[in-house]
C-alpha distance (Angstrom), angle and dihedral (degrees) to the residues before:
residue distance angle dihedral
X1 . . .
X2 3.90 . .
X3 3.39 126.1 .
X4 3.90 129.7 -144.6
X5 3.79 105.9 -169.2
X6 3.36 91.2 53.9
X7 4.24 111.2 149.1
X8 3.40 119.8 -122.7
X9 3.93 119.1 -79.8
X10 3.55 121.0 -77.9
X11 3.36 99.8 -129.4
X12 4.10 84.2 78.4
X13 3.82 88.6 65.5
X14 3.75 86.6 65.7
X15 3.97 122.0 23.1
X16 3.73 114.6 102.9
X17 3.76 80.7 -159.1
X18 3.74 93.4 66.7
X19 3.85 98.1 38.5
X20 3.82 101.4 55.4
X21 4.36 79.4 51.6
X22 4.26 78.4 47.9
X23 3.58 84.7 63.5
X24 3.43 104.8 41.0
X25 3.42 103.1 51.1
X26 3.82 105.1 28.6
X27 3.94 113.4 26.2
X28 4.19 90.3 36.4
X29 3.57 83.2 58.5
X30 3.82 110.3 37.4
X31 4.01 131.5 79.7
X32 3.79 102.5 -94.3
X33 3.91 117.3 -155.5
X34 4.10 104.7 -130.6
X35 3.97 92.8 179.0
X36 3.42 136.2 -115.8
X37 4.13 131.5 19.8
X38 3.94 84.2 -158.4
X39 3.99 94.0 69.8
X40 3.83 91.5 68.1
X41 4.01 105.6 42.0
X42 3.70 109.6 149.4
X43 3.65 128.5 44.8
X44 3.57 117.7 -70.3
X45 3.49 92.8 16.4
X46 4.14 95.4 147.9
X47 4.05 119.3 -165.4
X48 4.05 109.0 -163.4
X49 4.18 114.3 -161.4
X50 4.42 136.1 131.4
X51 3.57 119.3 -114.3
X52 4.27 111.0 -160.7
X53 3.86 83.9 -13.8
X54 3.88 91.3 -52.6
X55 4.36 107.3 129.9
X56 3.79 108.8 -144.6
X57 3.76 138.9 166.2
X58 4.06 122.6 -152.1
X59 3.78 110.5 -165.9
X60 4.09 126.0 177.6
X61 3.62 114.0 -112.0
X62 3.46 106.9 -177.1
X63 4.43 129.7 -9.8
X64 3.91 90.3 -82.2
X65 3.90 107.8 27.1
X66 4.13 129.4 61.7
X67 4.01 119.3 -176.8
X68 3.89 118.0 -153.9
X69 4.44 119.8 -152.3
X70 3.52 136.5 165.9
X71 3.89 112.4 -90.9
X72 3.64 83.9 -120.2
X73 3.50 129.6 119.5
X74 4.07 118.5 -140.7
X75 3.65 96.1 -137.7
X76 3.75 106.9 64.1
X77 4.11 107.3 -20.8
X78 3.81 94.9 -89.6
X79 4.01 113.7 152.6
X80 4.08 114.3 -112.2
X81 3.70 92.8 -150.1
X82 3.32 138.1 45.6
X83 3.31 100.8 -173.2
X84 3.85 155.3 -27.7
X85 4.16 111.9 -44.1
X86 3.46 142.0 108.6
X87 3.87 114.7 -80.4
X88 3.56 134.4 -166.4
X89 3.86 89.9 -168.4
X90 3.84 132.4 -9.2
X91 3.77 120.4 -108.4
X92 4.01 112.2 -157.9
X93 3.78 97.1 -125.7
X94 3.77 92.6 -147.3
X95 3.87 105.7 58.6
X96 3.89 99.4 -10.6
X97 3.60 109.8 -103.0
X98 3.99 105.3 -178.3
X99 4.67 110.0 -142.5
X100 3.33 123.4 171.3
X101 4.00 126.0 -120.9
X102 3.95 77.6 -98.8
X103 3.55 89.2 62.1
X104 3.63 89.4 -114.6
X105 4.10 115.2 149.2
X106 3.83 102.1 -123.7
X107 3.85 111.5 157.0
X108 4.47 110.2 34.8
X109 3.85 100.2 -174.3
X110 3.78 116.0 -149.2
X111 3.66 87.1 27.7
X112 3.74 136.0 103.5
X113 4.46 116.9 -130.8
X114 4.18 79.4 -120.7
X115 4.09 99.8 59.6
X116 3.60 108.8 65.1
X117 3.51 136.6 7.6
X118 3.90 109.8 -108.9
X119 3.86 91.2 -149.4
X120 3.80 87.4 67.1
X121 3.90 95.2 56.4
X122 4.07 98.8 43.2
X123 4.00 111.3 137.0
X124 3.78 114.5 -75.9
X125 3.83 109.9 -111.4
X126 3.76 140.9 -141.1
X127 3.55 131.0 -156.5
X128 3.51 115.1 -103.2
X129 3.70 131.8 -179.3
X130 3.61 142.1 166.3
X131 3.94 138.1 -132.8
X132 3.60 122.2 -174.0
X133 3.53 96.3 -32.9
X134 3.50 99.7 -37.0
X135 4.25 129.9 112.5
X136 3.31 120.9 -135.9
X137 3.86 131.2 175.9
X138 4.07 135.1 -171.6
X139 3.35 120.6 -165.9
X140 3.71 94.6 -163.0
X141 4.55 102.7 91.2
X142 3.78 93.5 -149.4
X143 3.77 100.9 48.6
X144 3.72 125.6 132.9
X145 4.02 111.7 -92.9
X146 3.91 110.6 -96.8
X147 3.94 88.1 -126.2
X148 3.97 90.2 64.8
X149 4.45 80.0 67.7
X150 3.69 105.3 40.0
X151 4.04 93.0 39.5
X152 3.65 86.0 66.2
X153 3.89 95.0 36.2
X154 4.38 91.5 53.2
X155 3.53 85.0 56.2
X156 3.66 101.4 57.4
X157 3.72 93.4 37.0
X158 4.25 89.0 54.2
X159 3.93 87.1 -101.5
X160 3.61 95.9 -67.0
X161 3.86 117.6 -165.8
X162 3.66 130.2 -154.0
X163 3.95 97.4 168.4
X164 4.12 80.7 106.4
X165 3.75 97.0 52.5
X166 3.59 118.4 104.3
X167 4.21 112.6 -133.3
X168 3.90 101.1 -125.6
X169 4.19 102.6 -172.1
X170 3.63 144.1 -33.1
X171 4.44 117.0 -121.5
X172 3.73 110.8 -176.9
X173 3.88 125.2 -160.8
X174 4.02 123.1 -145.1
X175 3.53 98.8 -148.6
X176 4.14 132.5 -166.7
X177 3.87 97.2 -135.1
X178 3.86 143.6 83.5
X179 3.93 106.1 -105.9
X180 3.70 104.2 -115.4
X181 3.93 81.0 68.9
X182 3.03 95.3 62.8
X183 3.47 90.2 44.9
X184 3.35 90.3 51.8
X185 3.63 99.5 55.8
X186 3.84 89.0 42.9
X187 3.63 87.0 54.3
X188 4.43 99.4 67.4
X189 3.79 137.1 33.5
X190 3.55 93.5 -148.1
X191 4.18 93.3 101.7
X192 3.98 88.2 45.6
X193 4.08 104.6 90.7
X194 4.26 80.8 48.3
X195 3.70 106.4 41.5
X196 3.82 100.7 23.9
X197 3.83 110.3 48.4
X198 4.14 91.8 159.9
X199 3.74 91.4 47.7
X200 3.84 89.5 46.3
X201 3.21 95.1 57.5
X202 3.99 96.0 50.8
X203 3.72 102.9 51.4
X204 3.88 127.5 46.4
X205 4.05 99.8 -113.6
X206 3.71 79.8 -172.4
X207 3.52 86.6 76.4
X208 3.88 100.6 38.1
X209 3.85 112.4 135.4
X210 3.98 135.9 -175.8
X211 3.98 114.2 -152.1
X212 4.00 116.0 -163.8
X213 3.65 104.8 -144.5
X214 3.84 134.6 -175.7
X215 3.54 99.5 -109.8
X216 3.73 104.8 2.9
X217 4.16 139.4 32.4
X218 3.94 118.0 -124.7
X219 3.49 124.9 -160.6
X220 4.10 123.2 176.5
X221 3.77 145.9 165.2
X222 3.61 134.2 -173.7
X223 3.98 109.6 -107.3
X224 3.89 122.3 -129.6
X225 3.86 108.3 -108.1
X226 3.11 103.9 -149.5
X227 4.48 96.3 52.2
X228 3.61 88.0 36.8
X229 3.70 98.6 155.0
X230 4.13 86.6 -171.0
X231 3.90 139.0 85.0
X232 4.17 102.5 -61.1
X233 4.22 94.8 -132.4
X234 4.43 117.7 156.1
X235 3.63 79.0 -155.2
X236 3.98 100.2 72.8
X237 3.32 131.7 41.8
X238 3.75 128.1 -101.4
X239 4.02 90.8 -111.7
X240 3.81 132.9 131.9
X241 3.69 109.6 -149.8
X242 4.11 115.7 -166.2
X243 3.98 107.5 -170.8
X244 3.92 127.7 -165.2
X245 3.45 123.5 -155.3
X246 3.64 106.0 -178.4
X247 3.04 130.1 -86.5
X248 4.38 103.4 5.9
X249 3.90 110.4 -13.0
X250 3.17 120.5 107.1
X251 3.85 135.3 167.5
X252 3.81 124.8 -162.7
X253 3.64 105.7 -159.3
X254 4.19 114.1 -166.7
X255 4.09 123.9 161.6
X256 4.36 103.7 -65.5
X257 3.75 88.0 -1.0
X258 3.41 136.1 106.1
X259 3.83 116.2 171.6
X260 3.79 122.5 168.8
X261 4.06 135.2 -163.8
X262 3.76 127.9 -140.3
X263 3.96 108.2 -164.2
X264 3.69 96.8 -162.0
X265 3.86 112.4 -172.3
X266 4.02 115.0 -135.0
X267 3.42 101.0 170.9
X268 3.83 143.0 -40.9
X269 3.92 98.1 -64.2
X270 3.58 95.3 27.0
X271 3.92 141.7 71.6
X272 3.72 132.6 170.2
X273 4.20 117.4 -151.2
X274 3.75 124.0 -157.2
X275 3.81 117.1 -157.0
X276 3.63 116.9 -170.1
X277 3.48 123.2 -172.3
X278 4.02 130.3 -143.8
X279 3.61 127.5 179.9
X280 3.87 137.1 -166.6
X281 3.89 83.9 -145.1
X282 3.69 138.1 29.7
X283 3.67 103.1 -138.9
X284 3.48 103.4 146.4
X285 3.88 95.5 -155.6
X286 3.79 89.3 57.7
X287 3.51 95.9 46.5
X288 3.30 100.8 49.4
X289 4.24 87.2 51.6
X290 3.70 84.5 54.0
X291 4.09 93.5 44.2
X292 3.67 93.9 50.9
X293 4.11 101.2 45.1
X294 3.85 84.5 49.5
X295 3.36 93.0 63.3
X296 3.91 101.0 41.3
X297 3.90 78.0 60.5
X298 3.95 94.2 47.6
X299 3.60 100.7 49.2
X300 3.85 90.4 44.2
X301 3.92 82.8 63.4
X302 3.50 98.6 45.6
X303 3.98 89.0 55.0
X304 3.62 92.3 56.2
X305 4.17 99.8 33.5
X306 4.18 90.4 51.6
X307 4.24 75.4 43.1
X308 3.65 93.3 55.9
X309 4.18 91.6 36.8
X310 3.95 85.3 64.1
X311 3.46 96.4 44.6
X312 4.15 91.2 52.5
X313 4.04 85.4 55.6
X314 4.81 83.3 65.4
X315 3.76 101.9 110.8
X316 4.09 78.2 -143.2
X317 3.89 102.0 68.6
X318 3.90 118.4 61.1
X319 3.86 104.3 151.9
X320 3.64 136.9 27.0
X321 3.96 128.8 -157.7
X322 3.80 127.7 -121.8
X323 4.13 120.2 -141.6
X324 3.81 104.9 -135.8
X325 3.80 88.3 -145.3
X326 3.59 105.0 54.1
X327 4.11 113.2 15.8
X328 3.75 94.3 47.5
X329 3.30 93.7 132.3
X330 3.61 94.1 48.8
X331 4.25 88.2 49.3
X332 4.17 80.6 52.0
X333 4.06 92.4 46.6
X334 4.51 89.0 47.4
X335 3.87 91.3 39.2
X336 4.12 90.1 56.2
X337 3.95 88.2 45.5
X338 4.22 94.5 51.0
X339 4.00 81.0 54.8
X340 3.45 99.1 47.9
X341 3.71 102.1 40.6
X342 3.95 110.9 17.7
């Protein structure tokens, strides 16, 4: 018999070949999440870091506005910071190259005002936007605005805002698999009851449900009130939200929480995942409830996802198969990948 919902072929879990084209044609052109807008406050404020092997600086350049480059300067490839700070210009370390917060070149050492045009050797910039409190950059020019996603994603979410929640830490997981599995177990509830007994027991995976949106994939269940392991507030819900962004953003939504997940690709067997934390309220007791259930649940997936990673090296398996009912969102997350890359 043949199978539609088949998943992608293994062999894509594994070929170096086939991940450096991963980042070339999907994370070079997709909205990246760098983290939060509350790490660079005042003007000047500058935050240095590489995104798919890309080095960048975001600086603030006035209350309301941030500007994203490459930490590279135009004469020779030198980088212009060095790391996190507050500038009031940028000094290529290498053969000091003087820009301007604007990115404008201002100062070309070894160089008379008469042999090149400074305009022409400004910093190269990336876009850069911002969503309730949150930085994001693209490194693609022509890419749709971030706002066309999130317009459609505050709507189905009852316009929650997180602009007012205060970022608490960062914990980041070295994991033993290619990202798109752990994308792909993000991406259903189906393993939950079997690899998560403490989660299981905290939501109602009775009511577990997978929404196919435009620009985004929702999943949600209702959470058990009395093992709520969350913020106890009459004024929200008792709702777990789990958002996709394609391809690695992901947002975990729980009452006075807001955590989000960067899946950051390092190579074809490996993946490294960013969770930051933001609350509605500091209380430390809470928080550090919340802190240590989440990870109970995280290292229970990176058991079975460096599990599944071994299993994908078996000369025996090539293909998997998708259940229409309950890995839709994983059939959604395989069907965008056989566009982009077939």
């Amino acid at each position: 018999m043949k199978y539609l919902n088949t998943t992608i072929p293994v062999s894509w879990y594994c070929q170096s070949e086939k991940f450096e084209f991963e980042i070339e044609k999907i994370f070079l052109n997709s909205w990246q999440l760098v983290g939060p807008e509350s790490k660079i406050p005042n003007i000047g404020d500058t935050i240095k870091l590489t995104i798919t092997k890309q080095p960048i600086i975001i600086t603030r350049i006035n209350m309301n506005r941030l500007k994203a480059y490459f930490n590279i300067c135009r004469h020779r490839g030198g980088p212009i910071v060095s790391g996190n700070g507050c500038y009031k210009q940028f000094q290529c370390q290498y053969h000091g190259w003087i820009y301007t917060n604007e990115g404008k070149l201002k100062n070309a050492r070894g160089f008379d005002n008469n042999e090149i045009k400074k305009s022409d050797f400004n910093l190269k910039e990336i876009k850069v936007s911002v969503w309730n409190g949150l930085i994001f950059i693209n490194f693609n020019e022509k890419c749709n605005s971030l706002e066309s996603i999130y317009e459609d994603l505050e709507k189905r979410i009852n316009k929650k805002k997180f602009s007012s929640y205060q970022f608490y830490k960062r914990d980041s997981y070295d994991i033993s698999c290619n990202w798109k599995i752990y994308m792909d177990n993000y991406l259903e509830g189906l393993h939950i009851p079997l690899v998560h007994p403490e989660l299981n027991k905290t939501i109602n995976y009775k009511s577990y449900k997978t929404e196919i949106h435009n620009q985004f994939l929702l999943q949600w269940c209702l959470i058990d009130q009395k093992l709520n392991p969350y913020k106890n507030d009459s004024s929200e819900d008792l709702i777990a939200y789990y958002i996709t962004i394609f391809p690695n953003v992901i947002l975990n939504i729980a009452p006075g929480r807001l955590q989000t997940n960067i899946v950051e690709p390092i190579n074809e067997k490996n993946c490294l995942v960013h969770f930051d934390y933001y609350f509605k309220e500091m209380d430390e007791k809470q928080i550090q409830k919340d802190l240590n259930f989440s990870d109970i649940i995280q290292r229970e997936d990176i058991k079975i996802c460096e599990s599944v990673q071994a299993n994908y090296e078996s000369k025996r398996f090539k293909n998997g198969i998708i259940s229409k009912n309950d890995e839709s969102g994983v059939f959604h997350f395989h069907s965008r990948l056989k566009e982009i890359l077939l």
